[in-house]
N, C-alpha and C positions, 0 to 999 in steps of 0.2 A: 634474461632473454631480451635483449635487443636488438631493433631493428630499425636501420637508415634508409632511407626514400632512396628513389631511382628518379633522377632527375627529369626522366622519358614520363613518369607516371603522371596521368592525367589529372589524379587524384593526390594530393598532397599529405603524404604520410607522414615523415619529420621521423626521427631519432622517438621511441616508445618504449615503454615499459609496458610488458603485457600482462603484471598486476594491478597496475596503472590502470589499464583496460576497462578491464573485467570490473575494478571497482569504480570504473564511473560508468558500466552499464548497469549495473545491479544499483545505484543509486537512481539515474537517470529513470531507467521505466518505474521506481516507485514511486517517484515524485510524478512521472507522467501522468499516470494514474490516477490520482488524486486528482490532478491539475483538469485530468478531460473530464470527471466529474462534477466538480468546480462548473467548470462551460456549460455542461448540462444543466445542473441544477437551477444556473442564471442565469442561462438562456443568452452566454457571452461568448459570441466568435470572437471577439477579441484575445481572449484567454484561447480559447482553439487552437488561431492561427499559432500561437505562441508555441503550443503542443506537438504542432505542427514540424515547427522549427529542431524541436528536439527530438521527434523520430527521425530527423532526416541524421542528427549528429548519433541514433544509434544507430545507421546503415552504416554509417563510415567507421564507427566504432566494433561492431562484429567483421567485417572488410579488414581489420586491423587484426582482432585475433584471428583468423583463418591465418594470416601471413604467419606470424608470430606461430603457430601450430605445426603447419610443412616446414618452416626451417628450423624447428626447436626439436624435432623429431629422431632420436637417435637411433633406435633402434625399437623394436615389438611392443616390449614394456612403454616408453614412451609413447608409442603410437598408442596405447588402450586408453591411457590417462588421461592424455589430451583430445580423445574422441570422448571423456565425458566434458571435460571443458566447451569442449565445441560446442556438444548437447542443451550443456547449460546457457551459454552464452546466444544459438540461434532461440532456446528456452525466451532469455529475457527481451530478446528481439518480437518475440510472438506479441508479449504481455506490451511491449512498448506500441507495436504495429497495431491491435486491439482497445491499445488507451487513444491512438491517431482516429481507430474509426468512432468511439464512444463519443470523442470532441467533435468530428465530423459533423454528429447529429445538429448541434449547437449553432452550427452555420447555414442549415437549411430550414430549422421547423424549433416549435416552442413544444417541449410535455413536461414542462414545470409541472401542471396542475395533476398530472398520473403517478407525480413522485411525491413521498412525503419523508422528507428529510431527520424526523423524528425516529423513521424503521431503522436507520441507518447505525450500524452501531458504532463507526469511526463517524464523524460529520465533517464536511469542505464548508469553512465559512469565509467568506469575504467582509472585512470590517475594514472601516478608515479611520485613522486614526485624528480623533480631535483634540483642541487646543486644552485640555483638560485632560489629557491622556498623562500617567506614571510612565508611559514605553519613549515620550517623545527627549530628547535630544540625548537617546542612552543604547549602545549596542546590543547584540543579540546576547555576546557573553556574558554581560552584564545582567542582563535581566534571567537569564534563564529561563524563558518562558514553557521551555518544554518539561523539566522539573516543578514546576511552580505549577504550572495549570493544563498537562498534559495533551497542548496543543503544539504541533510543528508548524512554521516558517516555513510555508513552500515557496511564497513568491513574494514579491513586494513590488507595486508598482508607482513610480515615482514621472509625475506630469506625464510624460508620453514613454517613458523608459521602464522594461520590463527588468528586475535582476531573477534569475530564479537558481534555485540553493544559496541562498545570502551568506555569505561569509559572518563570521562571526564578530567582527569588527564594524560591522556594517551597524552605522547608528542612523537608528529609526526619525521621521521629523513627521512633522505634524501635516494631515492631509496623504500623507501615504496609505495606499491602498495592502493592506494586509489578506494574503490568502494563507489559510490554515486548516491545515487537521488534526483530529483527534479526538478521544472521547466525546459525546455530548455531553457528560456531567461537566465537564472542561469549558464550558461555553460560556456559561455566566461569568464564571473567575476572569477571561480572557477578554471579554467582549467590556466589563467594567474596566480593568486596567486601559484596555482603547481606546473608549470615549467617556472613561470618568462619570458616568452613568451607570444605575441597575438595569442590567439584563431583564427585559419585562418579554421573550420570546418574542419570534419574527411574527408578524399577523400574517393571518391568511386569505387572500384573496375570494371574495366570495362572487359569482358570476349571476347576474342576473335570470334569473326564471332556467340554471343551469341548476340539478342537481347530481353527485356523484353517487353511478349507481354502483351495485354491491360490485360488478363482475369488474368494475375499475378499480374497486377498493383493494380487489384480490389482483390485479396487474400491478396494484403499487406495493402490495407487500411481497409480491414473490421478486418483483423488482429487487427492491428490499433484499431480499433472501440473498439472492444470485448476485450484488452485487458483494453483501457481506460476507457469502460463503467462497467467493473467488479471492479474496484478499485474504480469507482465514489459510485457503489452499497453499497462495503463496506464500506464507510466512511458515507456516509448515513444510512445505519441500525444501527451503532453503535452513530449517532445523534439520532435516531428514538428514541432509546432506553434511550439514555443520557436524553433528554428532555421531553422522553416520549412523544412523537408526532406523532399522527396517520395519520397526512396529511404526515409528511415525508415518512414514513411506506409503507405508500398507493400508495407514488413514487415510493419507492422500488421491490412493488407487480408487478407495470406497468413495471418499467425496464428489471425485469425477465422473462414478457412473449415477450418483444423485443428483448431480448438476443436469447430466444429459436429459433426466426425464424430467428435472424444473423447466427445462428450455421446452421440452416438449408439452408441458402443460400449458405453461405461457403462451406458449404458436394457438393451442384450442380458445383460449383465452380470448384473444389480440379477435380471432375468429368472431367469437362470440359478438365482442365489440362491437365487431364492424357488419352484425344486421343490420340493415336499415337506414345505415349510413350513407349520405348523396353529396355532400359535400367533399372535393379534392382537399380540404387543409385538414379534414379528419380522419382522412385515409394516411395523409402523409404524418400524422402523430402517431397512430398505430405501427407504420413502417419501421417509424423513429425505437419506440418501443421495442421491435421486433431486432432491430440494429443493437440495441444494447444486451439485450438476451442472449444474441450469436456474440457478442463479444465476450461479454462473460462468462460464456462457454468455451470460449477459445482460451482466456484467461488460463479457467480450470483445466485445462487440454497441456496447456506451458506449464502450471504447476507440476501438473503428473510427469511431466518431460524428464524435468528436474530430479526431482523423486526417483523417477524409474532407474538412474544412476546407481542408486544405492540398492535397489530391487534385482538389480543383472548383478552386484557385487564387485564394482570396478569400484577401484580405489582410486582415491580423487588425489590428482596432483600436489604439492606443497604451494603453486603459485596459487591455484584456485582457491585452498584455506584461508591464505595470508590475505588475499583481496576481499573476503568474508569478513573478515578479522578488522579492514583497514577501511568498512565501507563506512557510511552515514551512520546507518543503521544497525546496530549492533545485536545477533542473538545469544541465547545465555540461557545456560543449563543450572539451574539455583537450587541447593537442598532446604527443606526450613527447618530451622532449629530452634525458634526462638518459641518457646512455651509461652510468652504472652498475646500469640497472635492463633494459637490453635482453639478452635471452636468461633473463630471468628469467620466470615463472610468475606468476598472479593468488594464486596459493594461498602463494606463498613471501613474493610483497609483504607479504599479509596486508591488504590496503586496507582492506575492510569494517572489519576489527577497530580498523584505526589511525587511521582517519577515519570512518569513518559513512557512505561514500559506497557505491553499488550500482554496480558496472557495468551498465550496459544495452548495450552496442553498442561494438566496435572499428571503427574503419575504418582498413584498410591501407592504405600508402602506393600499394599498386597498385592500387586504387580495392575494394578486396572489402571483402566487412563481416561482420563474426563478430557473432550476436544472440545477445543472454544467453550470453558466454563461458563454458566451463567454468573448476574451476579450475587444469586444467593447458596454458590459452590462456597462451602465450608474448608477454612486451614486446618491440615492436620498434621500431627507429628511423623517425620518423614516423608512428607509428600517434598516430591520432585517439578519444582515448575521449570515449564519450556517457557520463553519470553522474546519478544521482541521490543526495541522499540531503540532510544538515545544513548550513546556509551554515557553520557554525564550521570543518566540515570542511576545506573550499574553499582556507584559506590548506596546510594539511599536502599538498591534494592538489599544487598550485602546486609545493611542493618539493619533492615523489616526483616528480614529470614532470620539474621546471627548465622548467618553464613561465612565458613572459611571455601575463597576457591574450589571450585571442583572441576577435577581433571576429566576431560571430552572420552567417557567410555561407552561402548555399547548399549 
């Protein structure tokens, strides 16, 4: 399916490929994501504006699949198909537009101190890299740092120059500014390859004759919740979809009407807070607060979007697979076979750290399904994991299972 510019268009489309699209939208808002969180947590418009720049590159990129939709359209069947494509695709626009207002926050007000980055069960670190780093004058492919220490390379910033999704060629130097995600158990491993130092945790700022009362303790863990439970959501509807599974779908459905009344308790919350409050830079943190709740509401709102494709039972295009299939991020349906890992724990495997891959979903042999396992979920013989996370990953997970391929069934 291509499509050539009209040279009258105000907007500069160019010759595309609308699996092309698709897969640099579904990459784009999950790096966003991460990235406006990032700005939050360090309180960095600089990182913002940068977020910034790339909701505006997913306007023009959903603006590209609508085109690519009316004229790819042949007849009835087409048209069903490509109205879930649409779905999905105005879907990733939501979760991008949501990651724009989350960075928003970062450029007006400071609630570093309401967030505790320890809740978080993926973590955004920012580390520089010193002259005693293993990562310095050696590329991404080379290191594999997301197999090795189940951190991804969102961004790299270099003197005044932002690159963001580094190409793999891309050799790291010394004094670059590294943005990453990924497990917290990931953080030490990562943070010593950077600066050639033990990871001794970030210290925490303690505020003179300020004490954090309970009712904040509990805005920082539902924070916590809501933003870990929106990213659980995504990676789930775009399984749902992957594999076409209406039991995950249906997870999906459930999650988003728990999200609504997390947002609802946090609004009583935020309330609570602000008894007795006289100060404007304490009203405008609570706001802040309030701003990322709605967003991560909206997140979980896209997730279901997603999802809901497979809920109505429309079958999803062949481009929309293949750009699944082609993005950053890869998901993966794994049986385990391997008897030396049953009765074992998700925390003892250690996966995140030794592949890059997320659990999203077990499914046991007696048809039950454990969502976002903890990590002292138990391996058993024939459990089915859902995963997210690096294609590099993909062959190590294959050996932790004794997995042969398995074909995308209901």
């Amino acid at each position: 399916m291509e499509i050539e510019e009209d040279p009258k268009e105000e907007l500069e489309i160019g010759t595309f490929n609308a699996k092309d699209v698709l897969v640099g939208m579904k990459d784009i808002s999950g790096s966003m994501l991460d990235l406006a969180y990032s700005a939050v947590l360090y309180s960095n418009p600089e990182i913002a504006k940068e977020v910034f720049k790339l909701e505006e590159k997913m306007h023009s990129l959903l603006y590209k699949v609508r085109i690519a939709i009316m004229l790819g359209a042949r007849n009835l069947e087409d048209a069903i198909e490509f109205s879930a494509i649409l779905q999905i695709a105005s879907a990733a626009e939501k979760i991008s537009n949501a990651a724009g207002d989350i960075a928003k926050i970062a450029t007006s007000v400071d609630i570093t101190h309401y967030l505790d980055r320890e809740d978080f069960e993926e973590a955004v670190i920012n580390v520089r890299i010193k002259p005693a780093s293993v990562l310095k004058d050696k590329t991404l492919e080379t290191l594999k740092i997301e197999t090795e220490t189940g951190m991804r390379v969102l961004a790299i910033k270099r003197g005044s120059e932002w690159m963001y999704s580094p190409a793999k060629n891309e050799r790291l130097q010394e004094d670059d500014l590294i943005i990453t995600s990924g497990p917290t158990e990931g953080i030490p491993a990562f943070c010593k390859m950077a600066t050639g130092k033990e990871y001794k945790g970030e210290e925490k700022e303690e505020e003179e004759g300020i004490k954090r009362r309970k009712v904040t303790e509990e805005i920082a863990d539902l924070i916590a919740d809501m933003k870990n439970m929106s990213e659980l959501m995504v990676g789930l509807s775009y399984s749902a979809v992957t594999f076409y599974s209406k039991e995950i779908a249906k997870e999906v459905k459930d999650l988003e009407e728990s999200m609504d009344r997390m947002k609802d308790e946090l609004e009583i919350l935020v309330i609570e807070a602000a008894r007795g409050i006289t100060k404007k830079s304490n009203f405008d943190e609570l706001r802040g607060l309030l701003h990322v709740a709605v967003s991560s509401e909206i997140i979980s709102d896209a997730a279901y979007e997603i999802a809901d494709v497979v809920l109505r039972g429309i079958q999803l295009h062949p481009v929309f697979l293949a750009s699944i299939e082609e993005s950053d991020e890869t998901v993966l349906k794994m049986e385990v076979k391997n008897e030396d890992i049953f009765g074992k724990t998700l925390k003892e495997l250690k996966i995140e750290t030794r592949t890059g891959m997320f659990i999203l979903a077990i499914h046991r042999k007696d048809g039950r399904w454990v969502y976002n396992p903890a990590g002292d979920a138990e391996i058993r013989n024939g459990d089915l994991l859902i995963m997210r996370g690096p294609r590099e990953g993909e062959e190590k997970m294959r050996e932790i299972c004794g997995e042969v391929k398995v074909k995308n069934t209901n």
